[in-house]
Each structure stands twice: as structure tokens, then as C-alpha cells.
C-alpha positions, 0 to 999 in steps of 0.5 A, a space after each residue: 232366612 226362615 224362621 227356623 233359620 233366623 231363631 238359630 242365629 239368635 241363639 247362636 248371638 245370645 249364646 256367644 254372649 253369655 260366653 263373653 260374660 262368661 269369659 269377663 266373669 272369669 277374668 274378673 274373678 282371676 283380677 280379684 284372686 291376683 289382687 288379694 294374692 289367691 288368698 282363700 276366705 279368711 275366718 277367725 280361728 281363735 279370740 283371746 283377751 291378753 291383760 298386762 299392767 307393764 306401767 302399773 295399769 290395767 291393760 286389756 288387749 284381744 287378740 284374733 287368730 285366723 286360718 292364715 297362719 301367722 296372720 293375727 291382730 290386736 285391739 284395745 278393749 282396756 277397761 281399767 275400772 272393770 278388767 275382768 268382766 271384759 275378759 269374762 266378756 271376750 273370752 265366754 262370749 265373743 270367742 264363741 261367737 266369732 269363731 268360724 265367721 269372715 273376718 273380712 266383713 268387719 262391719 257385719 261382725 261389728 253390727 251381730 257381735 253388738 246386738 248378740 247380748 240383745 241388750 246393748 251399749 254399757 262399758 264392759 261389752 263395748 269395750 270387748 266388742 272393740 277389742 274384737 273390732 279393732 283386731 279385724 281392722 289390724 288384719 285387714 291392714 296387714 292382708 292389704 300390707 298397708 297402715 290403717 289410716 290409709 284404708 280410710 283415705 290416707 292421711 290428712 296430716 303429717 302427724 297428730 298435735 297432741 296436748 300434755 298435763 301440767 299440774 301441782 298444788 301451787 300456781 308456782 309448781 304449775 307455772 314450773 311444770 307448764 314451761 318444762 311442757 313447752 320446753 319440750 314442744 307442746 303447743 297445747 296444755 291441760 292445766 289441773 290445781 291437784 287432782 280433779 276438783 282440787 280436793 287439797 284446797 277444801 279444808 272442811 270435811 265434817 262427814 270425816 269427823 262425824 265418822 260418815 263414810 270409808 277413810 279413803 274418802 276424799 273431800 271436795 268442796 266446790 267454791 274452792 274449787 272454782 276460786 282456785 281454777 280461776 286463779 290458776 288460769 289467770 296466772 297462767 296466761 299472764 306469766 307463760 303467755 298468750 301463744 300456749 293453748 290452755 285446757 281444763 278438765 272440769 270432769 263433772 265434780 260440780 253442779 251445773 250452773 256452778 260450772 256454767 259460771 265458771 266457765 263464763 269467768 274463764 272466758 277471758 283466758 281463751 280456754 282452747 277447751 273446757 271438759 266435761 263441764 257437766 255429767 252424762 245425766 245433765 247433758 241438758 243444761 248444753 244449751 244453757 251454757 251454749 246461750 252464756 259462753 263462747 268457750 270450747 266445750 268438750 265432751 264425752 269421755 264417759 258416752 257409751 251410748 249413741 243417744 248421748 253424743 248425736 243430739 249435741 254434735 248435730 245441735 252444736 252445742 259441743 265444738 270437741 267430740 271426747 269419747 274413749 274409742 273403745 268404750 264406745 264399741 272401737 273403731 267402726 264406731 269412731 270414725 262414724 262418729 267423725 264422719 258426723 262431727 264433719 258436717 256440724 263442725 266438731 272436732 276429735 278429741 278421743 279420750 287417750 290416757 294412761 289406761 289406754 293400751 298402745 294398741 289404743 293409742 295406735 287406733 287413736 292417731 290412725 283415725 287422728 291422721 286420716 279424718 279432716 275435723 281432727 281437733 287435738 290428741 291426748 298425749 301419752 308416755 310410756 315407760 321402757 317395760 310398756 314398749 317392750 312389751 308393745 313393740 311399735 307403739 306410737 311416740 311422741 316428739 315435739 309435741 306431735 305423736 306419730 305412728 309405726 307405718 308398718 301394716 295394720 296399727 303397726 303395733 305388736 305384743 310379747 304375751 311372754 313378757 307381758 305375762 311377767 307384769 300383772 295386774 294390781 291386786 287392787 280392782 281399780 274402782 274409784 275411791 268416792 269423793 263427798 262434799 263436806 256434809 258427805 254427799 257424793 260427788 259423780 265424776 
């Protein structure tokens, strides 16, 4: 064979070649069109905030329309505090933004959506940004006719333990309320004397008389406060057992060491968790406390700021992970944070109360059933109007809350009724509670 002769063999080999790559790229292109039913790219046409207050609180969900006709989602961006800056939020700036981009590439939405305002983290444009977030996974479920958890690995467990509240002004109205919760099958219980902090047992209000402040100003001193709880752990685990599981919301209402001396004298109740001892600008007394106690601590209820949960997961001085999925930017977010929380050995807790939406609640126990560190849910009832208004929201038997395994977070709206129900004329901020002389109290 001449050189001539052996250059056109190799040609004719390399060109045969590139044909079978050729042919393979085709044949995987045709598997991928079979696997995703020949759906053509699938871009957001539309993002709309929906409030509605069906059981008297602000709800925030936001909705995400697509070139496939029908094909929609939702996702809880409820910020009960602060409603209408979300809405202003979503509708002025994210929809603007979204419109016209893949809603297949939630990861890449979630990281240009979040630096778009160029300053980032704060309530308002996280809890926008997850409302957008948790939309996106909603219709990846429903194009992959799958449950949410399952498309982050399937479940874990057959449902989600949750914890229920147990209050009331006396040891007895609580001892009532904490049998009637285990009567209904709740294995873990969140014991409060009152309302946070325990303002009735405070008697001394002297910025009230000396005309300091608004008349909807609460008083709350902290030595009453302590006593009282100390007394209401002790008789709870002496007349309703050692089997139930005690928590306790301490939510930041006294000053550090007060609570790391509390939380050393309620050791010998084995808490299954303490809460909030300290507010996100003492996170540097964790160490402290770590060094005094043994008892579960959970934190981060009101973290919307990575810097503020990295160091005390990756120290262990948390064993409970609190945060308010979609304060801290949605879904995305929340299951890094767990991924975390594996390798240092801290929990779930995710924040899951009243004013969280269904569709909240639903991303809640998707991540709760999938993750392997989950610890505990916070349980939730809702009223006849709020499921009619939500259809599919999760539910809550035996002290367990399970999903509607329908696609996505298997959870809808009626915007027609949801109009029928909107929102308190009062804005939501919280009314301030003062120490005795007037000073403010953070929650």
C-alpha cells in the first residue's frame, strides 16, 4: 500500500468514526427527548405573589408560570411581619428578572437571582428569592411526575415526628394541656408558662406608671421568668413522666448568662431542647454554654445570614439547626444547610409555625423525609378555610406529619378563594416588651 493508498484508509476509518459518534450522539439526544417526553426548554413566563390570611395570618405564596401550559408552582415566601416588601419584592423585581429564563436550572436562578440586588441575605429579599426557589423545585417535581423528597433521594422515613405547644398561666393549665397532647400521640412537647418570657408573672411595671412608652407595651422581668420555668419543667416531668420529650423556647427574652444559668438548672429535666437561648448578636456566648451544659440547644429561628449558622454547626456548639426555610432563601439553601449538619452531627429543626404557608410546611417535611440528620418538625394545624384554600396541605396524625404524595410539594392554591380572605388590616410588627425600668427586650 502507497502512502497515497494508506492516508485514504485512514480517512475512511477516522470518517466512519466520527459517523458512530455521530449516530451515538443521536441516539443519546433521542433517549433524552424520550426520557423528558420531547418537551421543548421550559422558560418562566410569569411570577406573581399571592397573599391570603385564611386562618387570620399573613400568607405569602408565589407563583411561577411557564411556556407549558398548565404547568405552574408555588412556593412559600410568608414573611408575616413584613408582607408587603415581599410583594413589592417578587413582583417589581424578581418577576422582571425571571421572565424569560430556564426554569430547569434552579441552582443557577437561585445564585443570579441572589446577588441581582447586589447587597444580599435580609428577610424580605430571602423570603421573595424562596418564594421563586421553591416554585422552580415544585415544577421540577410535577415534569419529573415525582414528590419532591424523591428528587433528593427518597425518603429517609415513613413520616415526620413532629413536636406540638403546651401552654397556660398555671403549672395545672399546663399539666391539662400536656396530657390532652400525648393523648393525641405527640411524643415530643414545647412547654411555655404564657406567652415568651412569661410576662404575667412580672408584676412591676414602673415605665407603665411613670407614662414611659405605648399602652400596648408588655412588661417582662427576668428573675420571674426563670423561677417560673424551672418550676414548670419540674412539675411537668414529675406528674407526666420521663417518656415525653420537653422543649422550651427561651426566644432570646434574657441576657446571656441569665440563660446559660438557666439552662444549667434545667438539666436535670433532660430537656430534648432549649431554643434560642441567646439572640443572633450574642452567638458568642455558644461557647460558653457548650463548656456549662450538656443540654440540646437549638438554634436559628431568625438566621438569614450563612455566617451566622456555619461557625456553630461546624464548631458543634448547636446539636439543632432552627432556621425559617424561606427566611434563608428556600429550599437550595436548606438542604446545604443539612448536608452540613451531617458531618458535625446537627439535626433539622426547621422553624414551621402558624405563619408559614402550607406550601412551607410541604417543603418542610419534603426535606424532613429525605435528609438522614433529621431531628424534629414543628407541627402545625390548620383550620377547614386554610385547607380549602390549600388543597393538599400536609397533615398531622398521631404526632407524625405526612405529605400528599402527588407530584412536586403536592400542594395547590384556589386564588379565587384565597382572595375571599385578606390580609389583617394590622401590619404585623411586633408590639415591644420592656424590663421594668423601660429598657427593650430582643426576641
Amino acid at each position: 500500500m502507497d502512502r497515497r493508498e494508506m492516508l485514504g484508509t485512514i480517512g475512511l476509518g477516522a470518517a466512519g468514526l466520527l459517523g458512530l459518534a455521530g449516530r451515538q450522539e443521536d441516539a443519546s439526544a433521542a433517549q433524552y427527548a424520550q426520557a423528558t417526553k420531547g418537551l421543548p426548554a421550559l422558560k418562566i413566563t410569569d411570577v406573581k405573589a399571592i397573599v391570603t390570611a385564611p386562618q387570620g395570618i399573613r400568607l405569602c405564596v408565589v407563583k411561577v408560570e411557564t411556556s407549558e401550559p398548565g404547568l405552574y408552582g408555588l412556593g412559600c415566601a410568608t414573611f408575616n411581619q413584613r408582607t408587603l416588601p415581599v410583594v413589592s419584592a417578587v413582583n417589581e423585581y424578581l418577576k422582571p428578572f425571571a421572565q424569560g429564563r430556564d426554569a430547569d436550572n434552579i441552582e443557577d436562578m437561585w445564585q443570579n437571582a441572589y446577588t441581582s440586588s447586589y447587597w444580599r441575605n435580609g428577610p424580605v429579599l430571602n423570603n421573595a428569592l424562596s418564594g421563586l426557589d421553591q416554585a422552580l423545585w415544585d415544577i421540577k417535581g410535577k415534569r419529573a411526575n415525582m414528590p419532591v423528597y424523591q428528587l433528593l433521594g427518597g425518603k429517609c422515613r415513613f413520616a415526620v415526628d413532629c413536636y406540638t405547644h403546651c401552654g397556660g398561666g398555671t403549672l395545672a393549665q399546663i399539666e391539662q394541656s400536656v396530657r390532652q397532647a400525648m393523648d393525641r400521640g405527640f411524643r415530643h412537647i414545647r412547654i411555655q408558662r404564657g406567652g415568651y418570657g412569661s410576662p404575667h408573672l412580672s408584676k412591676q411595671a414602673d415605665f407603665k406608671e411613670a407614662g414611659f412608652g405605648a399602652s400596648v407595651d408588655s412588661n417582662m422581668a427576668v428573675r420571674p421568668y426563670v423561677k417560673g420555668t424551672i418550676e414548670m419543667f419540674e412539675h411537668i416531668r414529675s406528674t407526666c413522666g420521663d417518656d415525653v420529650e420537653l422543649l422550651h423556647d427561651i426566644h432570646e427574652r434574657i441576657p446571656p448568662i441569665e440563660a446559660i444559668n438557666l439552662v444549667k438548672r434545667l438539666e436535670a429535666c433532660r430537656p430534648y431542647f432549649i431554643e434560642d437561648p441567646f439572640s443572633p448578636e450574642d452567638i458568642g456566648y455558644f461557647k460558653l454554654l457548650r463548656q456549662q451544659t450538656c443540654v440540646p440547644i437549638a438554634m436559628g429561628e431568625l438566621f438569614n445570614n450563612p455566617h451566622e449558622w456555619v461557625g456553630l454547626m461546624s464548631e458543634r456548639l448547636i446539636d439543632f439547626i432552627r432556621v425559617h426555610i424561606s427566611q434563608i432563601g428556600g429550599l437550595s439553601v436548606a438542604r446545604k444547610i443539612a448536608a452540613l449538619g451531617e458531618w458535625f452531627n446537627v439535626r433539622s429543626a426547621w422553624h414551621g409555625p402558624g405563619d408559614v404557608s402550607p406550601v412551607g410546611h410541604a417543603a418542610n417535611a419534603h426535606l424532613d423525609l429525605a435528609i438522614w440528620n433529621f431531628g424534629i418538625q414543628e407541627a402545625v394545624h390548620f383550620n377547614e378555610q386554610t385547607r380549602e384554600v390549600f388543597p393538599g396541605a400536609p397533615t398531622v396524625e398521631n404526632g407524625y406529619m405526612h405529605i400528599n404524595e402527588a407530584p412536586g410539594w403536592g400542594v395547590d392554591i384556589n386564588e379565587t378563594l384565597a382572595a375571599q380572605f385578606p390580609l389583617p388590616e394590622h401590619p404585623g410588627y411586633w408590639n415591644p416588651v420592656r424590663r421594668p425600668d423601660g429598657t427593650a427586650v430582643r426576641p
